[in-house]
Short mmCIF file of the C-alpha atoms (twelve columns), coordinates in Angstrom:
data_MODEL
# 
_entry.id   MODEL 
# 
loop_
_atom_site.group_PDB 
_atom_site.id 
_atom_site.type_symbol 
_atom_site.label_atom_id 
_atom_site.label_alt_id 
_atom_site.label_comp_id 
_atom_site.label_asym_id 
_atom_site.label_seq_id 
_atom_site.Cartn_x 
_atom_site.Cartn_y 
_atom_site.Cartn_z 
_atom_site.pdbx_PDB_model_num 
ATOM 1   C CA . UNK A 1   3.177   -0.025  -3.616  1 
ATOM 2   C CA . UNK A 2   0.035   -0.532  -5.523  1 
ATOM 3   C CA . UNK A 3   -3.574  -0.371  -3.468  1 
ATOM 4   C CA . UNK A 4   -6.634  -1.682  -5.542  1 
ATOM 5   C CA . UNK A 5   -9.637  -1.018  -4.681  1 
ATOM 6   C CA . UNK A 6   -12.805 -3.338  -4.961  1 
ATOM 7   C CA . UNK A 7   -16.113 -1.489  -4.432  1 
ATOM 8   C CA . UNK A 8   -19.591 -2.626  -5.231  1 
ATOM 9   C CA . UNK A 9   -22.634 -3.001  -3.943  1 
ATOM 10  C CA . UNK A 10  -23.274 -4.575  -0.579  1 
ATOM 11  C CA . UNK A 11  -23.750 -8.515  -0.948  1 
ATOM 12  C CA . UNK A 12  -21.840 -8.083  -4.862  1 
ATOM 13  C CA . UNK A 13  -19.606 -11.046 -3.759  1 
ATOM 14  C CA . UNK A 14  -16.809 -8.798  -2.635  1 
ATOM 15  C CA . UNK A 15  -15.479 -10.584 0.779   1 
ATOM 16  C CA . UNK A 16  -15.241 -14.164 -0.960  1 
ATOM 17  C CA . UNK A 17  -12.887 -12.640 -3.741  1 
ATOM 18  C CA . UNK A 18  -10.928 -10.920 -1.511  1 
ATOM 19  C CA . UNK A 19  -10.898 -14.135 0.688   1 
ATOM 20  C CA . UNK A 20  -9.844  -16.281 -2.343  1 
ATOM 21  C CA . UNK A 21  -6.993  -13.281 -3.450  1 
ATOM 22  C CA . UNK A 22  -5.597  -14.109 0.227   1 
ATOM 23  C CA . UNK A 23  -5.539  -17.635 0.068   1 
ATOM 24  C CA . UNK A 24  -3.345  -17.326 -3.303  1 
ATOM 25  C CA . UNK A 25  -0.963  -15.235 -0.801  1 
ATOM 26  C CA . UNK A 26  -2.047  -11.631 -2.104  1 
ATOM 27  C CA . UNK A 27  -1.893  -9.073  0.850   1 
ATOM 28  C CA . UNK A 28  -5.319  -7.822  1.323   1 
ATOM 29  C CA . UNK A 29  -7.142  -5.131  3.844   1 
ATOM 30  C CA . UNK A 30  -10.636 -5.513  4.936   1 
ATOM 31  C CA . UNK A 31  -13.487 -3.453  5.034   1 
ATOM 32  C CA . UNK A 32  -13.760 -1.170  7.808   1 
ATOM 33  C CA . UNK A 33  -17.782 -0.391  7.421   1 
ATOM 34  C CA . UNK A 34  -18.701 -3.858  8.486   1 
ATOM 35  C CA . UNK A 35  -16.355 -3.547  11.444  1 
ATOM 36  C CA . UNK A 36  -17.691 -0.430  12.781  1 
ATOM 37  C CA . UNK A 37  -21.288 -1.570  12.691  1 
ATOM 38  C CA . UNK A 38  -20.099 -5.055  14.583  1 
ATOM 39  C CA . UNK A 39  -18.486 -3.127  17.460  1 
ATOM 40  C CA . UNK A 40  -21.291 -0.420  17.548  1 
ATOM 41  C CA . UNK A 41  -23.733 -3.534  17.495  1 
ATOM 42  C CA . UNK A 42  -21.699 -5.028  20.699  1 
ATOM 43  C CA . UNK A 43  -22.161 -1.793  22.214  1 
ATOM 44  C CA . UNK A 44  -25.762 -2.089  22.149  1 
ATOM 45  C CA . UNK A 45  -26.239 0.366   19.719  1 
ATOM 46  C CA . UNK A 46  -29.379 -1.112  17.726  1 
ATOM 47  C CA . UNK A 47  -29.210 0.787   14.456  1 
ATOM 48  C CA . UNK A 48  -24.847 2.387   14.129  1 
ATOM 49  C CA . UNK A 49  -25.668 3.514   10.658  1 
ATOM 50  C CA . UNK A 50  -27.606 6.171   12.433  1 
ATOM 51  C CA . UNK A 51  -25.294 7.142   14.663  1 
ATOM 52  C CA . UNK A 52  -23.632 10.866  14.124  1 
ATOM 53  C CA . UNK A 53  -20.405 9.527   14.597  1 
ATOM 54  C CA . UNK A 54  -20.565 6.547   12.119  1 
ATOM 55  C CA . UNK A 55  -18.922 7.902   9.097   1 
ATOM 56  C CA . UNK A 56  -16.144 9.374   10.940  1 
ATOM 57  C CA . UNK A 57  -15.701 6.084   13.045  1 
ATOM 58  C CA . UNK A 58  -15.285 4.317   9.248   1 
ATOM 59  C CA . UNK A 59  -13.044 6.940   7.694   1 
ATOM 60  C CA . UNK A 60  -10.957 6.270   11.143  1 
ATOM 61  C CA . UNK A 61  -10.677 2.758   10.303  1 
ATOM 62  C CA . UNK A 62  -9.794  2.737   6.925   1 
ATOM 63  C CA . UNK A 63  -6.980  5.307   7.296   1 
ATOM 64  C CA . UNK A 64  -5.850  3.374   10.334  1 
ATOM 65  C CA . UNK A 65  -5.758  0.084   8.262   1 
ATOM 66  C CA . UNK A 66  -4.223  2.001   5.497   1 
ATOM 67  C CA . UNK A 67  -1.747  3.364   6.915   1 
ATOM 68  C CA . UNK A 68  -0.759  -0.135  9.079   1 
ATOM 69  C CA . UNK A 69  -0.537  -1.831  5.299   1 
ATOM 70  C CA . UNK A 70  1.918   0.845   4.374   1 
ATOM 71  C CA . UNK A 71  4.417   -1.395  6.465   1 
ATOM 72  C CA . UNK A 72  3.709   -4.265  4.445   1 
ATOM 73  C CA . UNK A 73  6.416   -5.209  2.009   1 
ATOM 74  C CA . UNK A 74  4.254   -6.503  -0.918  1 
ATOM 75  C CA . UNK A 75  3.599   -4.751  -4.145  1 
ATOM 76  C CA . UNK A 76  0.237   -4.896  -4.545  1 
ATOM 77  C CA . UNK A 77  -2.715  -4.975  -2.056  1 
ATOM 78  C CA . UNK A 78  -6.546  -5.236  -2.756  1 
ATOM 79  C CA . UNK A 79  -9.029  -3.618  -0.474  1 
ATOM 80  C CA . UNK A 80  -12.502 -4.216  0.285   1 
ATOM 81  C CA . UNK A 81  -13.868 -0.842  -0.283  1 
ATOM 82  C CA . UNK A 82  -11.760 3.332   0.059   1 
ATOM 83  C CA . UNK A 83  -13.206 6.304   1.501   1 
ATOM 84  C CA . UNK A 84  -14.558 6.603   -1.963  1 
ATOM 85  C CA . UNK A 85  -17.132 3.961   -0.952  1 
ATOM 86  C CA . UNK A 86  -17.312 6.005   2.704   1 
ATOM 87  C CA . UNK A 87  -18.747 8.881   0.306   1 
ATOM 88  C CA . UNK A 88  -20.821 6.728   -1.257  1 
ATOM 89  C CA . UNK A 89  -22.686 5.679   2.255   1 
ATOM 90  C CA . UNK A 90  -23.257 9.191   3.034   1 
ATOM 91  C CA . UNK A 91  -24.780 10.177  -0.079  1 
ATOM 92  C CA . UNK A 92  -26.969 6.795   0.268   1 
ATOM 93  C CA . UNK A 93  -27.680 7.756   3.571   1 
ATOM 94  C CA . UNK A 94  -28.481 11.071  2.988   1 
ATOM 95  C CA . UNK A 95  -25.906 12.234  5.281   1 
ATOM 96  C CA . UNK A 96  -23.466 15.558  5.407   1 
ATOM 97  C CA . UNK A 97  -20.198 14.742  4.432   1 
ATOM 98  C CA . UNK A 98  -17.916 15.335  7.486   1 
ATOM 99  C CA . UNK A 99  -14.582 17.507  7.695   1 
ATOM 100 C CA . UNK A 100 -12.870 14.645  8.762   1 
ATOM 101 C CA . UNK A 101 -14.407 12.461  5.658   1 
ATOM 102 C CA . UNK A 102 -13.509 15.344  3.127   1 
ATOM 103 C CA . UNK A 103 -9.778  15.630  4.432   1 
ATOM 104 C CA . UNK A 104 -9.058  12.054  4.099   1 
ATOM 105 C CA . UNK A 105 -10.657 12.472  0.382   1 
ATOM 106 C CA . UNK A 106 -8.067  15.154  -0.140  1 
ATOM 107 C CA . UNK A 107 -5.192  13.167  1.818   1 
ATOM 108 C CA . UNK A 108 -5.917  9.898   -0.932  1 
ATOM 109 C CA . UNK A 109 -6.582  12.244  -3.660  1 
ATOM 110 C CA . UNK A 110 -3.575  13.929  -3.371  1 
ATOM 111 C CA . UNK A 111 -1.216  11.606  -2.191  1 
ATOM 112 C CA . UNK A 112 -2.712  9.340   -5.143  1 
ATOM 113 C CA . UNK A 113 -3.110  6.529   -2.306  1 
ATOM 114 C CA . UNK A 114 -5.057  4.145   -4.619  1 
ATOM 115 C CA . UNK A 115 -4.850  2.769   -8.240  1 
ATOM 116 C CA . UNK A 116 -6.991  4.775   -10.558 1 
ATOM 117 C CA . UNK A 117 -8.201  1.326   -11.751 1 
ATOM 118 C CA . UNK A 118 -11.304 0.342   -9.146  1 
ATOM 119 C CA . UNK A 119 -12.357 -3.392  -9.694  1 
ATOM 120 C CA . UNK A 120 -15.911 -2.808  -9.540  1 
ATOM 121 C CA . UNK A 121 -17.873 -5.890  -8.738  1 
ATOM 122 C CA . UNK A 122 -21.106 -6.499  -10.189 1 
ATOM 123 C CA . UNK A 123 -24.671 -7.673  -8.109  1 
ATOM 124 C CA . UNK A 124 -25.101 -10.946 -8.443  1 
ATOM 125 C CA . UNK A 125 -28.950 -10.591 -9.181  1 
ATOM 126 C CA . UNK A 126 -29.973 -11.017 -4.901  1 
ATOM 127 C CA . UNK A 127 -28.456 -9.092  -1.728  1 
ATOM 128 C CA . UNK A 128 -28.473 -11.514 1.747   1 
ATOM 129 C CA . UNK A 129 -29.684 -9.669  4.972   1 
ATOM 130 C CA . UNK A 130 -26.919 -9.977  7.836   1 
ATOM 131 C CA . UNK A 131 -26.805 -8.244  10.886  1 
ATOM 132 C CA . UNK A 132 -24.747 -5.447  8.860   1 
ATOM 133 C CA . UNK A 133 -26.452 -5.727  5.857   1 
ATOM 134 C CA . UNK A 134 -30.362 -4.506  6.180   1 
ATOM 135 C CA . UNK A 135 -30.714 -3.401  2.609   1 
ATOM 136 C CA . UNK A 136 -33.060 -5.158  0.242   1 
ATOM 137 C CA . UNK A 137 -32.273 -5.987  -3.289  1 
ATOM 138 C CA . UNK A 138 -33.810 -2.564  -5.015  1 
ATOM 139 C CA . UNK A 139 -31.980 -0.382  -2.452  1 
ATOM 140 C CA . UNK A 140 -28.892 -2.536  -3.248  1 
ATOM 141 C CA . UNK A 141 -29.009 -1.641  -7.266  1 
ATOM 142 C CA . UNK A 142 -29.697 2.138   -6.045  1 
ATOM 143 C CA . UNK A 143 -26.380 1.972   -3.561  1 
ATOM 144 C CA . UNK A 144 -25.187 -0.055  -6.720  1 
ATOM 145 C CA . UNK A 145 -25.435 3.343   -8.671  1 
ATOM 146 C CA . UNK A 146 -24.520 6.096   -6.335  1 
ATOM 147 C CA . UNK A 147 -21.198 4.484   -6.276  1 
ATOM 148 C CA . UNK A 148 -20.230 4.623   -9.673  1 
ATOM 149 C CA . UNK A 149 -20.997 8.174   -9.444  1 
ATOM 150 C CA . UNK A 150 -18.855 8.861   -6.508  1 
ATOM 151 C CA . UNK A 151 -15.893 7.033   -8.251  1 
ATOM 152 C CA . UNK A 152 -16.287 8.700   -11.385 1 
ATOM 153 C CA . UNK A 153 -16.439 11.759  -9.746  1 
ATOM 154 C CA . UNK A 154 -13.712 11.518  -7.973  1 
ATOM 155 C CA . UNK A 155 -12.021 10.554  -11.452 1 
ATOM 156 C CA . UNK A 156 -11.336 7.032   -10.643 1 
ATOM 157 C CA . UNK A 157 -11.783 4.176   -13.864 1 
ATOM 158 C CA . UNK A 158 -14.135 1.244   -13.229 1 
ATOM 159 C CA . UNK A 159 -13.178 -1.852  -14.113 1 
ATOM 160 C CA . UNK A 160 -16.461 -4.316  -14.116 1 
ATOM 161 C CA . UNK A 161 -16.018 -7.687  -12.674 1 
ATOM 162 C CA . UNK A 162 -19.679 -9.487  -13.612 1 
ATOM 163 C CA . UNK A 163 -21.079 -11.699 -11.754 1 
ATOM 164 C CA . UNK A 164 -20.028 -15.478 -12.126 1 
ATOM 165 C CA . UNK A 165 -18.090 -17.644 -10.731 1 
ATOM 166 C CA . UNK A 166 -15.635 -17.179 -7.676  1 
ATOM 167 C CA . UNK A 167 -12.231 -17.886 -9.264  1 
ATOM 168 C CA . UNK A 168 -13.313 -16.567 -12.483 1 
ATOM 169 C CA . UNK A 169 -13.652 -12.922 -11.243 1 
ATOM 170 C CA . UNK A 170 -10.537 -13.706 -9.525  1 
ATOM 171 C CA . UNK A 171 -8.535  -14.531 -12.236 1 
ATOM 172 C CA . UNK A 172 -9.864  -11.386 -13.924 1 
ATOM 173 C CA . UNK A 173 -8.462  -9.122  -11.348 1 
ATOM 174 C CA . UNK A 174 -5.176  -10.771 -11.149 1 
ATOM 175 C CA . UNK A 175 -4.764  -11.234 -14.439 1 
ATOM 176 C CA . UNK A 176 -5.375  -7.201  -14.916 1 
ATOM 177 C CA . UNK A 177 -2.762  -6.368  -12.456 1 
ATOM 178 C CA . UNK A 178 -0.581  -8.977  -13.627 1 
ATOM 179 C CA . UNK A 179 -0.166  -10.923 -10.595 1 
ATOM 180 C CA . UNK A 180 0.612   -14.519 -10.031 1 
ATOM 181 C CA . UNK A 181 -1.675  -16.930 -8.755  1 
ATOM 182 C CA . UNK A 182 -4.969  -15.868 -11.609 1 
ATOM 183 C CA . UNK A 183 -4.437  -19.587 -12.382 1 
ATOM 184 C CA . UNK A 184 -5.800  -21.516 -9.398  1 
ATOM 185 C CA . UNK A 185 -7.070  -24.863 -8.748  1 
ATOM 186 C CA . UNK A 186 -9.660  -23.688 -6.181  1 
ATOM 187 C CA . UNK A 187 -12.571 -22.965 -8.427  1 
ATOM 188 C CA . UNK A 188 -15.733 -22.370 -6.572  1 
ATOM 189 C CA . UNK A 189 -13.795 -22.838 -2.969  1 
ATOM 190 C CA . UNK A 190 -14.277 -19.823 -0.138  1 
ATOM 191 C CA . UNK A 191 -10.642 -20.583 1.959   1 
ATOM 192 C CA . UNK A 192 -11.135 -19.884 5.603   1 
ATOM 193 C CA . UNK A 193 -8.955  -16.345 6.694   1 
ATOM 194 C CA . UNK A 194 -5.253  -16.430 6.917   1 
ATOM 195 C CA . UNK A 195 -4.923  -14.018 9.429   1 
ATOM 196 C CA . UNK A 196 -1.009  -13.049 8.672   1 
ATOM 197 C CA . UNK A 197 -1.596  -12.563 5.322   1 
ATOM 198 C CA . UNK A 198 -4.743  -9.711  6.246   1 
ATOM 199 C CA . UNK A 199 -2.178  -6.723  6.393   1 
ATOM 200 C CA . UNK A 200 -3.810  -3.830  8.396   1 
ATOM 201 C CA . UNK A 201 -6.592  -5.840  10.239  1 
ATOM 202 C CA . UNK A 202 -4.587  -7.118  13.198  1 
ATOM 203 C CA . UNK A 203 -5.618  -4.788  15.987  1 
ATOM 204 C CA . UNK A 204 -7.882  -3.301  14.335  1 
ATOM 205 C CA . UNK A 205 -11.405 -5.360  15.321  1 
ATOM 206 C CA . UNK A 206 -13.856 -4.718  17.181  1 
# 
């Protein structure tokens, strides 16, 4: 099976393309991050990103949605973000990165768990505030930054996906990994989640 990442910085446009790769029937996996902070917000737990046992509770996730995928009998899955991305948030945090963070980097390093090729999606020139996303624009282009380091450190190849429009960057990815479906009709249309097509979220929310 082949996993491909998509990274970039929060508010990029990453959720609507991996909503529109669904809706053509690709098998995707979500991003654990945004889950975490939701349940840790439910909990009453005002600012999670603060929390010592955040990036743990996210590396958790995303092996535990990895590793449900692995069942899946596609070829190809996308995924909104890797622990890669989990390093990335500690760095930008200024957070230690955690025994249990560094072992999973090992496990995916080793086991070669992901594509080399990251789809790295470009800012769109603005970042939205949500309830998960308190970052403004300049801290965005920083985050932006730190995470091409950690990928290229980590000896990964970016491929950029600029801004633009929705099916467009689509069509880029699947045209790279040379999957049907780059030629849709839905140009500029966000599809509502398909839930049995989200391989490794099913259990897994908050």
């Amino acid at each position: 099976m082949k996993r491909y990442i998509l990274t970039g910085t929060p508010g990029s446009g990453k959720t609507a393309i991996l909503r529109l790769l669904e809706h053509l029937g690709h098998s995707v996996v979500e991003e654990a991050a945004s889950a975490v902070i939701a349940r840790m917000l439910a909990q009453c737990q005002a600012e999670p990103w603060a929390h010592p046992s955040f990036i743990d509770a996210i590396v958790a996730l995303q092996r535990q949605r990895q590793q449900r995928a692995a069942s899946s009998e596609t070829e190809v899955q996308f995924y909104d973000r890797s622990p890669i991305c989990t390093h990335a948030l500690a760095v930008h945090l200024g957070r230690p990165i955690t025994a249990r963070l560094s072992a999973e980097l090992d496990r995916i390093t080793g086991e070669s768990t992901y594509e080399r090729q990251v789809f790295f999606i470009r800012n769109q020139g603005f970042c939205e505030p949500t309830a998960a996303r308190r970052i403004s624009f300049e801290d965005s282009l920083v985050f932006e930054r730190i995470h091409e380091q950690s990928y290229r450190a980590f000896g990964y190849e970016l491929v950029d996906i600029p801004a633009g429009d929705l099916a467009d960057r689509a069509a880029a990815i699947t045209a790279i990994t040379a999957i049907t479906g780059s030629e849709s009709p839905l140009a500029g249309h966000v599809p509502e989640p398909a839930e049995s097509r989200r391989a490794g979220a099913g259990g897994s929310r908050p």
